[in-house]
N, C-alpha and C positions, 0 to 999 in steps of 0.2 A: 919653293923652287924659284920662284920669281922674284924674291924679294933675294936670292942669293944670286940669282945671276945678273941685276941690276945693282949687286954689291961687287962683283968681280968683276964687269963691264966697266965699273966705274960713273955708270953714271949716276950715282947718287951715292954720295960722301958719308952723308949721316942717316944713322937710325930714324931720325924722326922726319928726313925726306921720303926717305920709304916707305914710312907705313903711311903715309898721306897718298902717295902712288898707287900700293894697293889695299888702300880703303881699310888698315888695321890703325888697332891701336899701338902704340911705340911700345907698353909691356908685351904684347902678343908677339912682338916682329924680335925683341928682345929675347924671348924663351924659343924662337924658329934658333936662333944666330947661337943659342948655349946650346939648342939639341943636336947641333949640327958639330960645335968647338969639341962636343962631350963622346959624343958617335958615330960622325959626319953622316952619310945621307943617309943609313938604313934607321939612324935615332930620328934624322930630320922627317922621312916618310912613314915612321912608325905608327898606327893608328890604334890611339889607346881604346880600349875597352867602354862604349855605352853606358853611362848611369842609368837611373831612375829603375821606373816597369817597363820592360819589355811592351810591345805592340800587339793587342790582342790576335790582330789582322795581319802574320805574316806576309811578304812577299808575294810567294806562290799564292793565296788566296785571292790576296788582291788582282792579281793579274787574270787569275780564274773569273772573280766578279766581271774585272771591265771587257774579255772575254765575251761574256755573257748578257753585260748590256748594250751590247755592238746588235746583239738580236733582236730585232726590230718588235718581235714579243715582248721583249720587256720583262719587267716584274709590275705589277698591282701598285706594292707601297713600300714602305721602306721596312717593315716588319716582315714582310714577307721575303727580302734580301736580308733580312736580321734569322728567319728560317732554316733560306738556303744555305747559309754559312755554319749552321750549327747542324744540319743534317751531310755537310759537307768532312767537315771535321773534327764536331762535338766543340765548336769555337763556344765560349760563352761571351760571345760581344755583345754590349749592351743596344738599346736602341740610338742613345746618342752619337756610341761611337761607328755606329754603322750610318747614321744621317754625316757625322761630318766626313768621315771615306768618301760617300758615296756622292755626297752635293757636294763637298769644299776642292776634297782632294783630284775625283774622276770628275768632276764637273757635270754629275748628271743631273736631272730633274724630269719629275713628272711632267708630260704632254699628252696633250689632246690626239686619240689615237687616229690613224688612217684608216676610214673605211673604204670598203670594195663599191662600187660604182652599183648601184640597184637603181635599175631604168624606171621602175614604178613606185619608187617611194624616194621621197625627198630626205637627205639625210638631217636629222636633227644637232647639230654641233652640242647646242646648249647641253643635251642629254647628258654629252662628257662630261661636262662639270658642274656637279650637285652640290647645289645648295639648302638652305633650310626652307621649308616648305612656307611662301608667301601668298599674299591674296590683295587684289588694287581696291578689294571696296572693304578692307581694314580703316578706322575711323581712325582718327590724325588724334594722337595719341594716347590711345587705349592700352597699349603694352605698360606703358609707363604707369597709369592711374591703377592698372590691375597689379602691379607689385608694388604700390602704396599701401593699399589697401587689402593685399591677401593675408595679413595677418591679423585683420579687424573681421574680415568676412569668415577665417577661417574658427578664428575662436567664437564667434556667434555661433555657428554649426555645431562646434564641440561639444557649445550647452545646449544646444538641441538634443543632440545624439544622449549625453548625459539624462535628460529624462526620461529618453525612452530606458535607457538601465545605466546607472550611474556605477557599478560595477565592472561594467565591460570595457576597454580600454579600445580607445579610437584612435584609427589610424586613418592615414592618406595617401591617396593611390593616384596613380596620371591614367588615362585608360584611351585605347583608340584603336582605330582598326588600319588594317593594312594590305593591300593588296600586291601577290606574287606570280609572277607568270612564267611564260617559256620563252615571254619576249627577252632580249638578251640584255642586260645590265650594264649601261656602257661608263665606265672609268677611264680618267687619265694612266698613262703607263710609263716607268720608269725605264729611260734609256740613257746613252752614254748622249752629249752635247753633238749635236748632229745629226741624231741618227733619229729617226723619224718611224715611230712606233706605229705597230700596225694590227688591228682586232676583227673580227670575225662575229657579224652581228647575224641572230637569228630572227625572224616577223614570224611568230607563233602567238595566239593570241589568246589560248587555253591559261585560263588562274584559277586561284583561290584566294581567300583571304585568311589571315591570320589576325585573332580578337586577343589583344592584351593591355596588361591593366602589370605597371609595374610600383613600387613602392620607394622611393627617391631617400627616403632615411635610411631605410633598411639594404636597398639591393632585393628586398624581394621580389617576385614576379609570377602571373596566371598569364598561359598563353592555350589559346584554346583556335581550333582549328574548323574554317566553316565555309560551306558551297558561295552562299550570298552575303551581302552586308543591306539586312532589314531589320525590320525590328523583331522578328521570330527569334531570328538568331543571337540578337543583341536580349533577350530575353531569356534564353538558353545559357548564354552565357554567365550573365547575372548570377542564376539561379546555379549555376555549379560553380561560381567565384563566392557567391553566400554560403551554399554547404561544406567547400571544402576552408572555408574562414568562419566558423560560426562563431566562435569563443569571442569577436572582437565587433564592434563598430564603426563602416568603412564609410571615409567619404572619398569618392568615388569624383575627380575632373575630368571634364567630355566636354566635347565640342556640342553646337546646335545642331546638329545632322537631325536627320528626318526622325532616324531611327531609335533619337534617344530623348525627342519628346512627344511620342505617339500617345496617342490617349491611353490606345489598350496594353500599354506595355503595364505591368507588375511588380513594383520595386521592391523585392524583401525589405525584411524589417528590419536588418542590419545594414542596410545600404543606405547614404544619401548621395543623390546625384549634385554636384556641385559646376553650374553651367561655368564656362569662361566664356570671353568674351567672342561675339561672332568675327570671323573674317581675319582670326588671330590664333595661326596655328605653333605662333613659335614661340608662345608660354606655352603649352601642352609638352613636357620634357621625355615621353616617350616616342616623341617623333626622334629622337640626336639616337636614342635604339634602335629604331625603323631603319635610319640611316646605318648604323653599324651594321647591322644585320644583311641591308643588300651589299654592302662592301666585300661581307664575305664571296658572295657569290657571283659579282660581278664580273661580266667575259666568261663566263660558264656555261656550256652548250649540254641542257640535259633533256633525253630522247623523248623520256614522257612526265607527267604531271606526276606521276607516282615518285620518279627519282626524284623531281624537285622536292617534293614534300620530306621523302626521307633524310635530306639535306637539310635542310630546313630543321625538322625535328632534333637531329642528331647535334645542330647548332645551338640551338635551345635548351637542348639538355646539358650542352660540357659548358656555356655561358655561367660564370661564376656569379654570386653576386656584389662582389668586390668590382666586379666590372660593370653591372648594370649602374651601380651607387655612383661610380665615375663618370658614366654619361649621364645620371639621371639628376644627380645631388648637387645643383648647382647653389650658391651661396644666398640669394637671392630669397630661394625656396624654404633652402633650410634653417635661414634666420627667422620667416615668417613662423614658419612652421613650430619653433623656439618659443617664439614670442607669445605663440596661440597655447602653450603649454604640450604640445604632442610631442 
């Protein structure tokens, strides 16, 4: 319409003055001026029909979402907006296409949430956003020397295990303990650009621990559930991670904790304890599970130590092992692990 009515005004003589005016190309400004000669205005205003695929995220959805990020609640993460949209209208939007709607298009992004004003405890900021578990008296570069050399250390073990019965096939496990409480689990939350997310923190100080030991080639995993973290228990555990693995020979990666170089602990005969290095919990690759696992439950207010646990439990059990292999099985690992013949 502008490029006709600066053609009937007169002020612009030729096609290729116009489409410089408004920012077309001289073919483009060309097929306005025939759909116009051929139809006049309703061919000129005519709006052809869409190519490609459709938008898996209609309209209405979308407006529903930014809606709903306007709520100072938030969502968690962007899977959990990858959820709400499919318990909404059975959408099957991928996660990609739900991160670029949700970051590119609404402009949102995870932040650090608001908390409520508590006169007796000083709020933790950092709490919001978790990182990988570090330590200041890690030795200046021990990460690096211990994936030089895990596939020399590991196939020495192998032939170890090997004479105890050269039959039984050896595998390798990350193993550590974890602690769970009614303290509240504080994440970033996903709002619209603005809006200033806000969470509800509880100081309960009632846990448990949770003892597991997962297998990074496979996805498999033993998660065993216990009052303390000593070496009673870390011995208990052992002892039902060897009977219900008997058929194989396990080596077993642990931290130096108290608990797991006691004198009076008892190694079955299928197990070897394979120390890493002190003060270096981010080779240990069942912590990137630890970390998944409080994700699920982060900003979750539950009444007692029973509901947590059944939470807990009922996580552990729909966890796939396609998924543990994804946070567990990083490249690093599973080349040594190659290399050592496992």
């Amino acid at each position: 319409m502008q490029a006709l009515y600066l053609l009937k005004i007169g002020v612009a003589e030729t096609v290729r003055y116009i489409a410089v005016i408004v920012g077309r190309e001289e073919s483009t400004v060309h097929r306005w001026f025939h759909a116009y000669k051929e139809g006049g205005l309703e061919a000129l205003l005519e709006e052809k029909p869409r190519t490609g695929r459709p938008k898996k995220l209609n309209v209405e959805t979308v407006a529903k979402l930014q809606q709903e990020l306007r709520d100072p609640e938030g969502f968690k993460s962007y899977e959990e907006v990858r959820i709400w949209s499919l318990a909404l209208g059975e959408i099957q939007a991928s996660y990609t296409t739900i991160y670029r709607v949700v970051r590119q298009e609404l402009q949102a992004k995870l932040k650090v949430a608001r908390l409520p004003t508590l006169p007796t405890f000083k709020v933790d900021r950092k709490a919001a956003a978790p990182s990988a578990p570090q330590s200041n008296q890690q030795k200046l570069g021990a990460i690096q020397e211990w994936i030089e050399q895990l596939n020399q250390r590991v196939k020495m073990l192998k032939e170890l295990a090997t004479q105890v019965d050269e039959q039984k096939k050896v595998r390798y496990w990350c193993q550590d303990e974890t602690r769970l409480g009614l303290k509240t689990i504080e994440r970033r939350k996903l709002t619209l650009k603005g809006v200033k997310p806000k969470g509800i923190r509880r100081w309960k100080f009632d846990y448990y621990y949770i003892y597991g030991l997962v297998e990074p080639l496979s996805g498999d995993s033993f998660f065993y559930e216990f009052s303390h973290l000593n070496t009673a228990c870390f011995q208990v555990c052992l002892d039902q991670f060897s009977q219900q693995f008997s058929q194989e020979i396990h080596l077993l990666q642990v931290d130096n904790a108290p608990s797991h170089t006691a004198k009076q602990l008892q190694i079955p005969s299928n197990i070897i304890l394979f120390f890493q290095p002190p003060y270096c919990p981010e080779v240990n690759l069942i912590e990137r599970f630890w970390l998944f696992l409080k994700n699920q439950i982060s900003w979750s207010l539950f009444e007692s130590l029973d509901a947590l646990k059944d939470k807990i439990a009922n996580l552990l059990n729909s966890v796939s092992q396609k998924t543990i292999q994804s946070l567990t099985g990083w490249n690093y690992i599973c080349e040594a692990l190659s290399l050592a013949g496992l």
